[in-house]
C-alpha positions as CSV (number, residue, x, y, z in Angstrom):
1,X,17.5,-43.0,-57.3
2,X,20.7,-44.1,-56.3
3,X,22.3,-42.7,-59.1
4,X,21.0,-39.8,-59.1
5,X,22.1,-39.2,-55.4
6,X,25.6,-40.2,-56.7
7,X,25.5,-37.4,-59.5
8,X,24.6,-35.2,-57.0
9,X,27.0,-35.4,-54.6
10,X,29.9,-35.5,-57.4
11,X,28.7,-32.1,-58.1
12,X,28.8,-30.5,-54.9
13,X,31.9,-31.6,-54.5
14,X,33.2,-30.1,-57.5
15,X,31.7,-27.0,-56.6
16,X,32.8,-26.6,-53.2
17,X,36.9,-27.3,-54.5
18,X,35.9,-25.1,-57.6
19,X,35.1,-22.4,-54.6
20,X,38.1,-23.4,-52.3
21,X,40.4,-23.1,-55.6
22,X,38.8,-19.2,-56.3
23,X,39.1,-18.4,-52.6
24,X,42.7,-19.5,-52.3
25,X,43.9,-18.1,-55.5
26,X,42.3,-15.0,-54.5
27,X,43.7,-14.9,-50.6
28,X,46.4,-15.6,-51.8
29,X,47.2,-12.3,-54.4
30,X,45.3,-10.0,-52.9
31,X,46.5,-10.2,-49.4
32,X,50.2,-11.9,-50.3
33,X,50.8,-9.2,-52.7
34,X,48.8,-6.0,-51.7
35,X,50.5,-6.6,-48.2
36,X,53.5,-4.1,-49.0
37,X,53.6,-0.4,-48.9
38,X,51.6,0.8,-51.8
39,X,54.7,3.0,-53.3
40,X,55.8,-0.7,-53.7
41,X,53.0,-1.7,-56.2
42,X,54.1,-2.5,-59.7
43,X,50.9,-1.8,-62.0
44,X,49.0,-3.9,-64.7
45,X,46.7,-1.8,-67.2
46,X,46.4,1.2,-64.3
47,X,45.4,-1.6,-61.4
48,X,48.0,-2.6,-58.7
49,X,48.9,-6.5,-59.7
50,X,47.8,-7.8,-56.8
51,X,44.0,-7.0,-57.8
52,X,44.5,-7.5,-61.4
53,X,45.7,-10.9,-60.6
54,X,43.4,-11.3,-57.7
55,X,40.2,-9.9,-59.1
56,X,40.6,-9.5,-62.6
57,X,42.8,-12.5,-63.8
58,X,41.2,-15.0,-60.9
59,X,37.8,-14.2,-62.0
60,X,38.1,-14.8,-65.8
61,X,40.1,-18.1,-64.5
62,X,37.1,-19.8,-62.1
63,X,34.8,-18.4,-64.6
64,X,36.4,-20.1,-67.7
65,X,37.2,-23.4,-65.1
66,X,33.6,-23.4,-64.2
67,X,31.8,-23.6,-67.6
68,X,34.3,-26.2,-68.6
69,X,33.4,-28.2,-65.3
70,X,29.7,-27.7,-65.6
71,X,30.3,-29.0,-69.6
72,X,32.1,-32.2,-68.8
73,X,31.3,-33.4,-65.5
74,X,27.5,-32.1,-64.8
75,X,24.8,-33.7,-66.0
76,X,20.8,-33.5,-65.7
77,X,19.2,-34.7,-63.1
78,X,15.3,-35.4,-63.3
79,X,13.7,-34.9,-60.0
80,X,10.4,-36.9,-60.5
């Protein structure tokens, strides 16, 4: 029981920096860089950088971050 407790709590910890990590990365493009004049943009693949880095780019990141977490840190926990 204890244990188990313990595993759980390791994972929701991970999970709430894995979401403070995304939200950062993401504040920090999309309103850090799409905070300028938009004749200022430079462009990536037809998409102003800040929401190809922000959107694009950030999601394959936490996405690619997350199934490597979930593979080595989470584990299963029986619940009966």
């Amino acid at each position: 029981m204890k244990e188990r407790n313990k595993q759980i709590g390791k994972e929701a910890k991970i999970t709430i920096l894995l979401y403070l990590v995304y939200f950062v990365w993401w504040y920090g493009f999309a309103y850090g860089m799409g905070d300028r004049d938009p004749s200022e943009y430079k462009f990536i693949m037809g998409l102003p950088e800040w929401f190809f880095y922000s959107c694009i780019l950030g999601f394959l990141m936490i996405s690619t971050l997350v199934a490597v977490v979930v593979k080595v840190f989470f584990k299963d926990v029986k619940f009966d």
